[in-house]
N, CA, C and O atoms as a MOPAC input file, in Angstrom:
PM7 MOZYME 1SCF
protein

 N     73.99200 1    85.41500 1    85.80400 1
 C     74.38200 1    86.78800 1    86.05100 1
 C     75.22200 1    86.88400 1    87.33400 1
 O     76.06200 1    87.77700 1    87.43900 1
 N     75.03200 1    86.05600 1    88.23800 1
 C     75.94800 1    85.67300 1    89.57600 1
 C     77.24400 1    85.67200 1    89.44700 1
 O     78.10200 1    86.41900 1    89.91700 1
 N     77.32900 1    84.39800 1    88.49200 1
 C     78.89000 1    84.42200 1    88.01400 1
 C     79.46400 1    85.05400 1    87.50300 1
 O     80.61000 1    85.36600 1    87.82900 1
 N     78.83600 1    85.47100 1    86.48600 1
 C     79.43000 1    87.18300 1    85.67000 1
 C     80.06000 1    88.43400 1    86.15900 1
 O     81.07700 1    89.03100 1    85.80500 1
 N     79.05600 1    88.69200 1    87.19200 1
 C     78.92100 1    89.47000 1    88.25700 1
 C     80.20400 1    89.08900 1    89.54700 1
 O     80.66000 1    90.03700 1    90.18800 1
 N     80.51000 1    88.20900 1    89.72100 1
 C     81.46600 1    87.87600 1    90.24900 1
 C     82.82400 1    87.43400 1    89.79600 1
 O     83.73500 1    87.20100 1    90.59200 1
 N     82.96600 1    87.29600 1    88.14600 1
 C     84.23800 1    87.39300 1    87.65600 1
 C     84.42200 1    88.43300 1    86.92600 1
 O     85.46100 1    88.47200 1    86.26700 1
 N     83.43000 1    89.60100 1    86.84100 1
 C     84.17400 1    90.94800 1    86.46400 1
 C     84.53800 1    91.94700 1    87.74900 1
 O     84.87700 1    93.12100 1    87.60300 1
 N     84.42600 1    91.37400 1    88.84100 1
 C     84.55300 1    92.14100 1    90.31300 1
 C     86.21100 1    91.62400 1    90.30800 1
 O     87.20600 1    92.34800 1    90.32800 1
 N     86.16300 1    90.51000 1    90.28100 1
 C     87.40700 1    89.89200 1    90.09700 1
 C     88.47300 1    90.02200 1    89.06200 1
 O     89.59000 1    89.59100 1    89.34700 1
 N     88.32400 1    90.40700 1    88.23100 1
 C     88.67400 1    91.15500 1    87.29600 1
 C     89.04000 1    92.51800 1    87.77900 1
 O     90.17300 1    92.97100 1    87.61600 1
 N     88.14100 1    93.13000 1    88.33700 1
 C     88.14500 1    94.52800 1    88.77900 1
 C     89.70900 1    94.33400 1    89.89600 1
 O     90.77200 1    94.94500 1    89.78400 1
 N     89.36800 1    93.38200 1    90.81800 1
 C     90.45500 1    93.30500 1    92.07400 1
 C     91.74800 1    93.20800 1    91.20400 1
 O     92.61700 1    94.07400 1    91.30500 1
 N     91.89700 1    91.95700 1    90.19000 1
 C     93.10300 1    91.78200 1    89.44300 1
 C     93.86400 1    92.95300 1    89.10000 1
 O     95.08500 1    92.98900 1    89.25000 1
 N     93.12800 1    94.00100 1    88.60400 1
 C     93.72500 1    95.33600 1    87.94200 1
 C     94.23900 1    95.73800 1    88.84200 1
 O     95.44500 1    95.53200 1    88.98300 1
 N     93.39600 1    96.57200 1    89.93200 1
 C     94.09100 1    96.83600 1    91.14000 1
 C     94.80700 1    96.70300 1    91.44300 1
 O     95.71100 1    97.52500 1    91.28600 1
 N     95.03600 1    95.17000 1    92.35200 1
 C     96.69000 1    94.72400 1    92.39900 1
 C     97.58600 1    94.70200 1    91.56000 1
 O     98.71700 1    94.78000 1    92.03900 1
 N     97.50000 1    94.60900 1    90.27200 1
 C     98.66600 1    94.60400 1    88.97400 1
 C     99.06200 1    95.84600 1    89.04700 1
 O    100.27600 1    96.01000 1    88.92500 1
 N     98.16600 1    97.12500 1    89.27100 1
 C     98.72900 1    98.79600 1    89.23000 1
 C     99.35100 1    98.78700 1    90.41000 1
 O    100.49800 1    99.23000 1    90.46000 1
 N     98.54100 1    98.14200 1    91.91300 1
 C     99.46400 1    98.87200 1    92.96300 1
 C    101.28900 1    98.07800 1    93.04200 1
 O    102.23900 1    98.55000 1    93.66700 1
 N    101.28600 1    96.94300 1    92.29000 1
 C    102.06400 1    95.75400 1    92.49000 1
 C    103.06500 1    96.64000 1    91.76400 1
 O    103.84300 1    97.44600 1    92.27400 1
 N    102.89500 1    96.33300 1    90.43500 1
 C    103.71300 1    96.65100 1    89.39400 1
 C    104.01900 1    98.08500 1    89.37000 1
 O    104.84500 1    98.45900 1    88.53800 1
 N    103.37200 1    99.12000 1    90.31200 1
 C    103.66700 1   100.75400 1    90.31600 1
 C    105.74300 1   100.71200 1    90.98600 1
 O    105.86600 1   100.29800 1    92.13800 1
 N    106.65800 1   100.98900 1    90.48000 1
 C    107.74500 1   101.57800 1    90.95200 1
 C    107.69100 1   101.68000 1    92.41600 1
 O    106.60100 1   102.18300 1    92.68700 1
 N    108.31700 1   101.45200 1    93.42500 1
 C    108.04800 1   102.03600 1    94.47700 1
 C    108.06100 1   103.17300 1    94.52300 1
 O    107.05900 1   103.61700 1    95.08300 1
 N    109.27900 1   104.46900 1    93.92800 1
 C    109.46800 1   105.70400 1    93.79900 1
 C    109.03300 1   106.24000 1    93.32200 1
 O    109.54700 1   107.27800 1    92.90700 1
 N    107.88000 1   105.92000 1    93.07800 1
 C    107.15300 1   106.74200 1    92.50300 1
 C    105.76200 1   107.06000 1    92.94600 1
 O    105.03200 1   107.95700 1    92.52600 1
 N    105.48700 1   106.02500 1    94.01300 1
 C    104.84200 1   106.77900 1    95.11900 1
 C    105.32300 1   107.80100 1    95.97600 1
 O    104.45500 1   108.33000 1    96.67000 1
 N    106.42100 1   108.19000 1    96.09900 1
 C    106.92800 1   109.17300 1    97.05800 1
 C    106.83100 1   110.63500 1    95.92100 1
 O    107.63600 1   110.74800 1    94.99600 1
 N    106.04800 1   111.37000 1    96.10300 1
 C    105.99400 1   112.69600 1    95.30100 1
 C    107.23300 1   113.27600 1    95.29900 1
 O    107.57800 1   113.78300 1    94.23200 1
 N    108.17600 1   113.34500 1    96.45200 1
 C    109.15900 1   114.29900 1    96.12100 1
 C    110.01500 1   114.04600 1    95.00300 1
 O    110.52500 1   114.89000 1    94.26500 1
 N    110.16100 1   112.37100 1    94.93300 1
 C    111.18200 1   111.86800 1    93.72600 1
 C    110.41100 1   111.50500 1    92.47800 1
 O    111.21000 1   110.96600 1    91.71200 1
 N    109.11600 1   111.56900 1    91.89700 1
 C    108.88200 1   111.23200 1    91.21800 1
 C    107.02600 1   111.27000 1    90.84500 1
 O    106.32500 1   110.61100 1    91.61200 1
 N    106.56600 1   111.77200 1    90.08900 1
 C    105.06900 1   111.70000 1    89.79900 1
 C    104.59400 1   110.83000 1    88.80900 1
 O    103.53600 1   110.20100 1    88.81200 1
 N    105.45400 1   110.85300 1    87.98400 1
 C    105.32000 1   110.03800 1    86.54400 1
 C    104.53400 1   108.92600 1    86.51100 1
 O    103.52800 1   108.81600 1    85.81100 1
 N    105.14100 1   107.76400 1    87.54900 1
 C    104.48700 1   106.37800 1    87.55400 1
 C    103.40100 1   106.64700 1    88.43800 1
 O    102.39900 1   105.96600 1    88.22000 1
 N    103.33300 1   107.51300 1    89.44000 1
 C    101.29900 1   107.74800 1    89.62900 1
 C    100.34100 1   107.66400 1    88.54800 1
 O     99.34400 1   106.97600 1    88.33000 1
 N    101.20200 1   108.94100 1    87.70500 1
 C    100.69100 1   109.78700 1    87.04000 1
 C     99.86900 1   108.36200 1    85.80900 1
 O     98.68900 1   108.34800 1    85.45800 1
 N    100.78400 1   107.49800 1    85.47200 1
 C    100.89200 1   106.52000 1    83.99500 1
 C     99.81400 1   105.58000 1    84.87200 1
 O     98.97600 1   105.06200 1    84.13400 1
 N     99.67400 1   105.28400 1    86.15200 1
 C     98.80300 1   104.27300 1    86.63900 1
 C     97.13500 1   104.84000 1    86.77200 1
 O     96.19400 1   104.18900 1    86.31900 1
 N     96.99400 1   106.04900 1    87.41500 1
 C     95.79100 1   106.46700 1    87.71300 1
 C     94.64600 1   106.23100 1    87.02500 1
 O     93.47800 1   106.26200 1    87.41300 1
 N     95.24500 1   105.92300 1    85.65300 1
 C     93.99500 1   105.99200 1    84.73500 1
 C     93.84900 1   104.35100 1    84.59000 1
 O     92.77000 1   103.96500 1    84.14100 1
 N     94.63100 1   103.55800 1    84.85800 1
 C     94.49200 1   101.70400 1    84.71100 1
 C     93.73300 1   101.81500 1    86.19600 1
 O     92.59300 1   101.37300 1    86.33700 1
 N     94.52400 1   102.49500 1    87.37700 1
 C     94.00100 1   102.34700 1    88.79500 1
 C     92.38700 1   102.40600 1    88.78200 1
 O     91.72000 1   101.39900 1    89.01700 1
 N     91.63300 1   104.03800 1    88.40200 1
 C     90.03900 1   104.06100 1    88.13700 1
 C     89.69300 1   103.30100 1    87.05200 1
 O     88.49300 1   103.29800 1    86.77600 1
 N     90.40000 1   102.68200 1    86.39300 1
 C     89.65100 1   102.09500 1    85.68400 1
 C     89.25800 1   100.88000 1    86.04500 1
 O     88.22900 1   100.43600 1    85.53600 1
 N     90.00700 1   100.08300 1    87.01300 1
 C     90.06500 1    98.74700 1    87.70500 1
 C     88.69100 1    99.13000 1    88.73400 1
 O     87.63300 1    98.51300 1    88.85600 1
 N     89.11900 1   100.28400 1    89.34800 1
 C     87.57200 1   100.47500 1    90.36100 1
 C     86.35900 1   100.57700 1    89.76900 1
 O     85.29300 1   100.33600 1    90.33400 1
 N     86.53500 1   101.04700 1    88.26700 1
 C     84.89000 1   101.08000 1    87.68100 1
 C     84.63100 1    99.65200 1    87.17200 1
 O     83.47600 1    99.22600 1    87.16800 1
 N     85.72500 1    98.84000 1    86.71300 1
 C     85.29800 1    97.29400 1    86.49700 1
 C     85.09700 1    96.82900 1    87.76000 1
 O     84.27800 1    95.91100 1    87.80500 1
 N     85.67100 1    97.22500 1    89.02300 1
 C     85.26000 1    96.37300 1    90.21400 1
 C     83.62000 1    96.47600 1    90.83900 1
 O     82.98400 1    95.61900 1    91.45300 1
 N     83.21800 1    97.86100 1    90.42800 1
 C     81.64100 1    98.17100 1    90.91200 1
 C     80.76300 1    97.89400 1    89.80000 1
 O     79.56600 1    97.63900 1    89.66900 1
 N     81.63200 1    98.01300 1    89.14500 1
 C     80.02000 1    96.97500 1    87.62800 1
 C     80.21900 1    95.67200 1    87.94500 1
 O     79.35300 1    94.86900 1    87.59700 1
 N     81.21100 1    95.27700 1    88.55100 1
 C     81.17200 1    93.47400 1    89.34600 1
 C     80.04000 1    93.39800 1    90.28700 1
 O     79.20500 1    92.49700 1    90.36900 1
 N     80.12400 1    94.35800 1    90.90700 1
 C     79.70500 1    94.36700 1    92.52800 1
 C     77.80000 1    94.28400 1    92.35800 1
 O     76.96100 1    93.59600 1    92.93900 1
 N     77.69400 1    95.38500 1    91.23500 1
 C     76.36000 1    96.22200 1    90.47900 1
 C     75.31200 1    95.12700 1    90.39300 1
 O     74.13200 1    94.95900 1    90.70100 1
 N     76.61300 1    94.26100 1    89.65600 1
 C     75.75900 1    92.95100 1    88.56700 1
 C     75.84600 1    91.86800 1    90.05800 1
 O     74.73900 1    92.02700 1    90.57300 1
 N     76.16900 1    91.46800 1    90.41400 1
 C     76.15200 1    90.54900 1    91.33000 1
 C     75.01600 1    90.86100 1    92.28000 1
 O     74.19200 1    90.01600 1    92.63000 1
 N     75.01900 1    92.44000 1    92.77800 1
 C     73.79800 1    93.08000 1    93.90600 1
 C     72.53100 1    92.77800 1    93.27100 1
 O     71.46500 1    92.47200 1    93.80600 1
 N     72.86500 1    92.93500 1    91.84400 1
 C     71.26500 1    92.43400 1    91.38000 1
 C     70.61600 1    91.39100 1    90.79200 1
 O     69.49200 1    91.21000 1    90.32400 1
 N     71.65500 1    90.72200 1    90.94100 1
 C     71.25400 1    89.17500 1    90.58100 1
 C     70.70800 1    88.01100 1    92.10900 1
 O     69.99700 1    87.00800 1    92.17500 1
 N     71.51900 1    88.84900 1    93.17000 1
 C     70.75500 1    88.45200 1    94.53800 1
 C     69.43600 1    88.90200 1    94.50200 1
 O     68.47300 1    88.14000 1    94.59900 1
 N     69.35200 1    90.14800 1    94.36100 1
 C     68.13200 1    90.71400 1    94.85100 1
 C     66.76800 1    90.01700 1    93.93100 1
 O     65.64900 1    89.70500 1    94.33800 1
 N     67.32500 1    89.93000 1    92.64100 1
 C     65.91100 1    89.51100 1    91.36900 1
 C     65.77200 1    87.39700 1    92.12900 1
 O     64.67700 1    86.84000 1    92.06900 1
 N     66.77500 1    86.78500 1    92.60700 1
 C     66.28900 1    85.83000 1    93.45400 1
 C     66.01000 1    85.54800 1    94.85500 1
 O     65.64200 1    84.40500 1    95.12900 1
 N     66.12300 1    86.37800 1    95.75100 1
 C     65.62400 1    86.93700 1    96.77100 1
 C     63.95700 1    87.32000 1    96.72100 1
 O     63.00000 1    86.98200 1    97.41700 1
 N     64.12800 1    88.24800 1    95.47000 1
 C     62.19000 1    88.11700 1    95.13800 1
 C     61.63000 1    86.89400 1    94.87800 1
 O     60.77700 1    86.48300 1    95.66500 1
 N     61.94500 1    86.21800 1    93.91200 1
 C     61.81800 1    85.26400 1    93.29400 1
 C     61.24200 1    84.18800 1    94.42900 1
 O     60.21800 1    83.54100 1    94.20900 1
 N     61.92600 1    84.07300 1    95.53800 1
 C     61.46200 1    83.13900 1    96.52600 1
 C     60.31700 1    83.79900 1    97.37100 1
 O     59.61700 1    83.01300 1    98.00900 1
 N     60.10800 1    84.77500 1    97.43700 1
 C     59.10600 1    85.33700 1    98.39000 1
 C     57.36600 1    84.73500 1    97.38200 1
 O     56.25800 1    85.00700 1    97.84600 1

């Protein structure tokens, strides 16, 4: 579950950078353009909800062997 947990976080980061990478530059600037925000936002949260079900699964795969040794 460690590893899992740590290649869907990674996964999660990948998205991220591919939206902020691959976003237009001009189209971060609102005055010239909303569109390519607009077409990323939904890949963008979606990369952050795969990055915290990375994070989720990994927090609890420490913690269930952390008990485990006590």
């Amino acid at each position: 579950m460690k590893t899992l947990g740590l290649l869907v976080g990674f996964i999660g980061i990948l998205i991220l950078a591919c939206t902020v990478i691959l976003t237009p530059a001009h189209s971060f600037n609102p005055a010239d353009s909303n569109n390519g925000v607009s077409a990323n936002a939904a890949i963008f949260f979606g990369g952050l909800i795969v990055f915290g079900a990375g994070v989720v699964m990994y927090a609890n795969s420490i913690e269930k062997k952390a008990q485990g040794k006590k």
